[in-house]
Backbone as a ProteinNet text record, in pm:
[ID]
protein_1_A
[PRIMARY]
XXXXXXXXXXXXXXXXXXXXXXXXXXXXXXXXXXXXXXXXXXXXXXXXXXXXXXXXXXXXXXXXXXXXXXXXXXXXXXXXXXXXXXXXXXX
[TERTIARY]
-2312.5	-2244.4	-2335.2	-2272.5	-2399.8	-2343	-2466.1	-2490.3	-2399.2	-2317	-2274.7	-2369	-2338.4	-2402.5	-2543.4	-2645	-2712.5	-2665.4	-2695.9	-2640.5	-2696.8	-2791.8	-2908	-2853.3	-2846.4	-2779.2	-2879.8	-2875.8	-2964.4	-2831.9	-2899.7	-2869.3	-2953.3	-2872	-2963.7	-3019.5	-3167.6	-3280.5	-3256.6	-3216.1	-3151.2	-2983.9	-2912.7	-2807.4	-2819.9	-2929.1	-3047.3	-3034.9	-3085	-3190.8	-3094.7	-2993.1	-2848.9	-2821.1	-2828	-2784.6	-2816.2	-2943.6	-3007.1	-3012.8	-3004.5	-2987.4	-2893.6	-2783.9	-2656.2	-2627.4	-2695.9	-2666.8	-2797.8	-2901.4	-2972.8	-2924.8	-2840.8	-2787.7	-2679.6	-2671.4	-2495.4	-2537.2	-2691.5	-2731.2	-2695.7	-2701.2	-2699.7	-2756.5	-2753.2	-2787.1	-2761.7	-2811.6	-2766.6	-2707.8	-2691.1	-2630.4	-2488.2	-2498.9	-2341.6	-2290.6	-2314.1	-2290.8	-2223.1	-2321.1	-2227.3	-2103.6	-2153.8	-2035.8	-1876.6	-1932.3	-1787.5	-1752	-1853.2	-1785	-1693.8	-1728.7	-1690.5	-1575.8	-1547	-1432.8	-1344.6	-1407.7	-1259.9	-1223.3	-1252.7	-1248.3	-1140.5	-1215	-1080.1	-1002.3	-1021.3	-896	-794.7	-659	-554.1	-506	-544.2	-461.6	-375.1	-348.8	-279.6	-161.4	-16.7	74.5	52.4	65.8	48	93.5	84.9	109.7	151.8	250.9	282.4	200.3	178.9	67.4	150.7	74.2	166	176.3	292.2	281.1	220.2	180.9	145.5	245.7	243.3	355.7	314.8	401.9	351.2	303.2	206.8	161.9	104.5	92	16.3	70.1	212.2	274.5	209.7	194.9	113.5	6.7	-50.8	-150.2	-168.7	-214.6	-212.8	-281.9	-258.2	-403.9	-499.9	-610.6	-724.3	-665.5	-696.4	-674.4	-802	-830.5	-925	-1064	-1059.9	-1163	-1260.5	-1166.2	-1210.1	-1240.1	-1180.7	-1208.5	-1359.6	-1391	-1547.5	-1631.7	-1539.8	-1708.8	-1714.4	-1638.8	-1692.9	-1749.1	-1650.1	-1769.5	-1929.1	-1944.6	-2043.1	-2166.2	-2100	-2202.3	-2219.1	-2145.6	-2124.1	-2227.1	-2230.1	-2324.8	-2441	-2502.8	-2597.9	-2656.9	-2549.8	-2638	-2649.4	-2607	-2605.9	-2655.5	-2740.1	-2856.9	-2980.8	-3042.9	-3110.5	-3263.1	-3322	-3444.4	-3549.9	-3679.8	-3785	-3833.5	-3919.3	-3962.8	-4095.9	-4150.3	-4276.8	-4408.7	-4472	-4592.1	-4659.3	-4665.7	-4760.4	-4901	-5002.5	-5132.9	-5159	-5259.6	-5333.8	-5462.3	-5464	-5586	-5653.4
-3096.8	-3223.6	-3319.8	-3361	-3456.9	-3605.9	-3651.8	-3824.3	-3907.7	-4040.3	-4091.8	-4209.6	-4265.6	-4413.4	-4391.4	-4452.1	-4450.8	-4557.9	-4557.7	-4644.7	-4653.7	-4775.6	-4735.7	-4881.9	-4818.3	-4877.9	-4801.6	-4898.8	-4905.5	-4834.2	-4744.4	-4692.4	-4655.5	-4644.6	-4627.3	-4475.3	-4515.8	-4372.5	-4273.9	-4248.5	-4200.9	-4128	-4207.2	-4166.8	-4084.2	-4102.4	-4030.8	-3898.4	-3912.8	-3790.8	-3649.8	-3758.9	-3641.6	-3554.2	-3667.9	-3627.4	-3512.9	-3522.4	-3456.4	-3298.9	-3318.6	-3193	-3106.8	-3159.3	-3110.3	-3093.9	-3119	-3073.7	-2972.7	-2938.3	-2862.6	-2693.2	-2715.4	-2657.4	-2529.3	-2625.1	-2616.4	-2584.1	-2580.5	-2534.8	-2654.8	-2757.2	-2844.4	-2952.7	-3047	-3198.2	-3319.6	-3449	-3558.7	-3595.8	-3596	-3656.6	-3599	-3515.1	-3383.8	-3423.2	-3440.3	-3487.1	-3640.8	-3700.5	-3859.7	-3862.3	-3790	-3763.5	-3754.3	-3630.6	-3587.7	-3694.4	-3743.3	-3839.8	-3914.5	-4020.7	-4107	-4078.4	-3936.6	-3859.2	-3829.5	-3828.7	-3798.9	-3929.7	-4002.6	-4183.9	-4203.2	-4208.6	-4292.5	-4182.5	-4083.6	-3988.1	-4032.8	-4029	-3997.1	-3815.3	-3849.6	-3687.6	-3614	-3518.3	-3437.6	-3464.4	-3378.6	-3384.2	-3285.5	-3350.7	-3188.7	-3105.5	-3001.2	-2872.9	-2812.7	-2767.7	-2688.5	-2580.1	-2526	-2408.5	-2302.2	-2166.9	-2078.9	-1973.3	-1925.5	-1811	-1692.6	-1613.1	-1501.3	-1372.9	-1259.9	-1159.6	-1081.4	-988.8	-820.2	-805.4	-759	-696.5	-848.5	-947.7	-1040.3	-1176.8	-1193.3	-1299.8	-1422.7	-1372.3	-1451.4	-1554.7	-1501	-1615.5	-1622.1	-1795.5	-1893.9	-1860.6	-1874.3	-1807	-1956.4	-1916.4	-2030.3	-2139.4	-2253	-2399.5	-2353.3	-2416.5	-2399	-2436.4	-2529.1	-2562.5	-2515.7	-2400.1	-2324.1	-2171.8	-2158.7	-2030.7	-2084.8	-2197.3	-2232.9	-2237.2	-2254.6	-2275.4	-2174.2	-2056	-1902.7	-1885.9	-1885.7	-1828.6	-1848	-1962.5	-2026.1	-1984.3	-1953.6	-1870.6	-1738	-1685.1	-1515.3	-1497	-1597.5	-1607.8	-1628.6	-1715.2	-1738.8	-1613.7	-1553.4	-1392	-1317.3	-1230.6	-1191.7	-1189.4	-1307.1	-1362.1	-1225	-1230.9	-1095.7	-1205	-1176	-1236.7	-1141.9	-1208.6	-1183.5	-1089	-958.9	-843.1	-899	-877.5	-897.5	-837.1	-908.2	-838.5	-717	-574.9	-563.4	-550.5	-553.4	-555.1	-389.6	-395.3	-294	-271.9	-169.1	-170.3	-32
-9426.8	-9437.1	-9511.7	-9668.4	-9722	-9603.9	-9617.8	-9546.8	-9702.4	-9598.1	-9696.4	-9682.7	-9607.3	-9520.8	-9408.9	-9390.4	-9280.2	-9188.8	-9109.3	-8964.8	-8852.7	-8801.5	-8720.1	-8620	-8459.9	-8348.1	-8237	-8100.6	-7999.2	-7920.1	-7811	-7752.2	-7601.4	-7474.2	-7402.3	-7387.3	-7336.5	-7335.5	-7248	-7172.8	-7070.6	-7171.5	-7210.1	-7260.9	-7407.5	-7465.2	-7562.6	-7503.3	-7412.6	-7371.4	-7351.5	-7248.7	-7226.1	-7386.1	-7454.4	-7579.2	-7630.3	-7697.7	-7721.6	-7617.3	-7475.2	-7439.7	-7444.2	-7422	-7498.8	-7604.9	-7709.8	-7839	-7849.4	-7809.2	-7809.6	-7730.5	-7628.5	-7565.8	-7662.2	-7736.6	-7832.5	-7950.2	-8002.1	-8088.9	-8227.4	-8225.1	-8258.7	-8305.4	-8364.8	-8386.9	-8377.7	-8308.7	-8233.4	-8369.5	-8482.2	-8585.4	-8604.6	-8599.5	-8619.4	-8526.8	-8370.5	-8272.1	-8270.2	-8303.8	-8315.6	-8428.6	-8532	-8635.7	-8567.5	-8467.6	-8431.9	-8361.3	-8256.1	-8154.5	-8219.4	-8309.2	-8434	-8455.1	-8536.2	-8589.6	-8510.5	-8405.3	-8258.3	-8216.5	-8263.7	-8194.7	-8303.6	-8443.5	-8517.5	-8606.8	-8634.8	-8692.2	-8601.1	-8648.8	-8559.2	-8502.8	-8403.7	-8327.8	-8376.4	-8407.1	-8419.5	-8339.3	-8340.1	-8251.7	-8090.5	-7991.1	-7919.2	-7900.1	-7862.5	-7869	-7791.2	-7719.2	-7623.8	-7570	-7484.4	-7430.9	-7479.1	-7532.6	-7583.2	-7484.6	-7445.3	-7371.2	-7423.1	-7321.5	-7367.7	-7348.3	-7389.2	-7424	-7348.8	-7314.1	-7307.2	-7132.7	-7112.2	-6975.7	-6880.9	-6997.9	-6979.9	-6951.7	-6936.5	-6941.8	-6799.2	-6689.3	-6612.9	-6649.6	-6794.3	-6811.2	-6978	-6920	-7041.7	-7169.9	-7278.7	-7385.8	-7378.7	-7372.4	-7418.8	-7542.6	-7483.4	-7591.7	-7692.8	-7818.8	-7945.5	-7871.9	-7805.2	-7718.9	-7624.8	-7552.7	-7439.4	-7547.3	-7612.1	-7773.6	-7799.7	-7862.5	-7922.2	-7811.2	-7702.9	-7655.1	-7558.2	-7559.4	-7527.5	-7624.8	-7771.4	-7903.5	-7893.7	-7852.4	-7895.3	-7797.3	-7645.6	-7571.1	-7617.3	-7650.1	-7680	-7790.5	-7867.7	-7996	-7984.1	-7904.1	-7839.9	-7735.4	-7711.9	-7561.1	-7702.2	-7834.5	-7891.3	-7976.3	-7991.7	-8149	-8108.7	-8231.2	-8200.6	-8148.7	-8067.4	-8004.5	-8099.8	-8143.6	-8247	-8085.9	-8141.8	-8021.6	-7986.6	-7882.6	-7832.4	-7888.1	-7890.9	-7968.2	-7860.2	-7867	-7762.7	-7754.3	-7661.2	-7664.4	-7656.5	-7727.9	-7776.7	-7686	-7626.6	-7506.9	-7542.5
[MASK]
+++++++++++++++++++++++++++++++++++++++++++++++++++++++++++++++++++++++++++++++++++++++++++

C-alpha cells in the first residue's frame, strides 16, 4: 500500500500497546491496522447478506461469514509457516 498523506495524532499508551499486540498477533502493522479501522468507518457498507445455507449431508449448519474464513486462514497459516531448524551442538 503506497502512503498518500502522513497523519500524526495522540493516542492513549495503554490503547497503543493493545494495538500493537494485536496486530503483532495477526502478523501485521499498527499502520495497515489504522488504515482499515479508517476504511471501515467511512466507506459505505456493502448491502447485507443473507446467511447461505448449506446443501447436501450438511444442511444443519451455517457456512462461515468472510470474517470467521480469514481469521481461521490466518491461524492455519501461522501453525504451518515452516519454523528456521535448530542448530544442534556438537559434543
Amino acid at each position: 500500500m503506497a502512503a498518500n498523506a502522513v497523519v500524526t495524532f495522540r493516542i492513549d499508551a495503554s490503547l497503543l500497546a493493545a494495538l500493537k499486540d494485536k496486530v503483532r498477533r495477526e502478523g501485521s502493522t499498527v499502520s495497515a491496522a489504522i488504515v482499515d479501522l479508517v476504511r471501515s468507518n467511512v466507506q459505505p457498507r456493502p448491502r447485507a447478506m443473507r446467511p447461505r445455507r448449506t446443501i447436501g449431508m450438511f444442511t444443519d449448519f451455517e457456512a462461515p461469514d468472510l470474517d470467521e474464513l480469514l481469521q481461521l486462514r490466518r491461524g492455519l497459516s501461522r501453525r504451518w509457516k515452516p519454523r528456521p531448524a535448530a542448530k544442534r551442538k556438537r559434543g
